[in-house]
N, C-alpha and C positions, 0 to 999 in steps of 0.2 A: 504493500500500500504506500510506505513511505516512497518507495524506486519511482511509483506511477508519477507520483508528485513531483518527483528530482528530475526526471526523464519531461516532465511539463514543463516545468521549468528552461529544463537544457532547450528544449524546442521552441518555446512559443514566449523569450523573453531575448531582448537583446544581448548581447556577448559580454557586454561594458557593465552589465547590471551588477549593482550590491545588495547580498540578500541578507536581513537582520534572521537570524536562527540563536537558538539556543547555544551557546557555545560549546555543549556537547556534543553538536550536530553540525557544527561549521564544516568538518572536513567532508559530511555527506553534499554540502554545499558545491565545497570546493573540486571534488572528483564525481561524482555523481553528471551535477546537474551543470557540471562545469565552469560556474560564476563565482565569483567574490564574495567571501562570506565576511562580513562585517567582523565577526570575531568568533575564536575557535580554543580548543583546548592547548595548543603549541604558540605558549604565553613568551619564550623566551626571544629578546633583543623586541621585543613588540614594544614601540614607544608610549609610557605611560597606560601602561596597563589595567593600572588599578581604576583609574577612570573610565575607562572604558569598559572596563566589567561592569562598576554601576550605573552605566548610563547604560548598557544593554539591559540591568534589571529594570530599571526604570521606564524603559521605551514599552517595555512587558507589562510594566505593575502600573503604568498614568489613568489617573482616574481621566483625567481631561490633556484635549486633543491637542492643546498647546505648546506644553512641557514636550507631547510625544515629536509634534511637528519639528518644533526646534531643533531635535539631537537628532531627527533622521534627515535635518537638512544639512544638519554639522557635518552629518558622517556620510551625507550624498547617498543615502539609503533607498532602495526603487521601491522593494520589494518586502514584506513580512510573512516569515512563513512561522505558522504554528501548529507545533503537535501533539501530540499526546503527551508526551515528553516532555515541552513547555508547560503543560498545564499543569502535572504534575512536581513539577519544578518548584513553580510559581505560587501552585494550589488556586489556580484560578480555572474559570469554564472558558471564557473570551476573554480578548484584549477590551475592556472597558468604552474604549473611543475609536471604536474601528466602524460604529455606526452612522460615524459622521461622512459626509460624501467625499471627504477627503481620500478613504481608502477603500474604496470599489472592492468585495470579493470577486478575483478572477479565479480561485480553482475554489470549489468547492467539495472535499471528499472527507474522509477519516480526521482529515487534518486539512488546513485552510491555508490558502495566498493570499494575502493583501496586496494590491498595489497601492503605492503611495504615489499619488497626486498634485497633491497640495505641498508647498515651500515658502520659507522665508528667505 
């Protein structure tokens, strides 16, 4: 189920795109579905790390779509992908502000793609 989504991805999303995942799941990002994963488990020389770790939890955990917009426009992010494994994670069911029309569902299965729209 995961592969269907990666293999979606590989196909029906530009080459250039950066996908926010779980950071457990970046490298499925990265070999899989063949894109930029915004951030993964292979933390070493990765500049400033630690912020980047919370501001991945935080793009996860925004109650509101503003805080989210901001760091996925910092980090030139296209795409959000969430899974089971995020929710889990997270202990959440959705991303909170993914109802705003800022982030169109484009794959809908097991697990969800947002595309992000909206920038500052």
């Amino acid at each position: 189920k995961e592969k269907v989504a990666l293999i979606w991805i590989k196909d029906n999303t530009p080459k250039d795109s950066t996908i926010l995942s779980l950071y457990k799941e970046g490298y499925l990002i990265n070999s899989i579905a063949e894109r930029k994963s915004f951030i993964d488990q292979n933390f070493l020389l990765v500049h400033d790390i630690n912020q980047k770790f919370e501001d991945h939890e935080v793009m996860y955990n925004s109650k509101f779509s503003t805080n989210a917009i901001r760091l996925l426009t910092k980090y030139e992010i296209d795409y959000i992908y969430f899974s089971s494994k995020t929710k889990s994670t997270f202990n959440i069911e959705e991303i909170a502000y993914v109802y705003d029309e800022c982030f169109p569902l484009v794959y809908d299965g097991e697990l969800k793609i947002y595309k992000v729209v909206c920038i500052i």
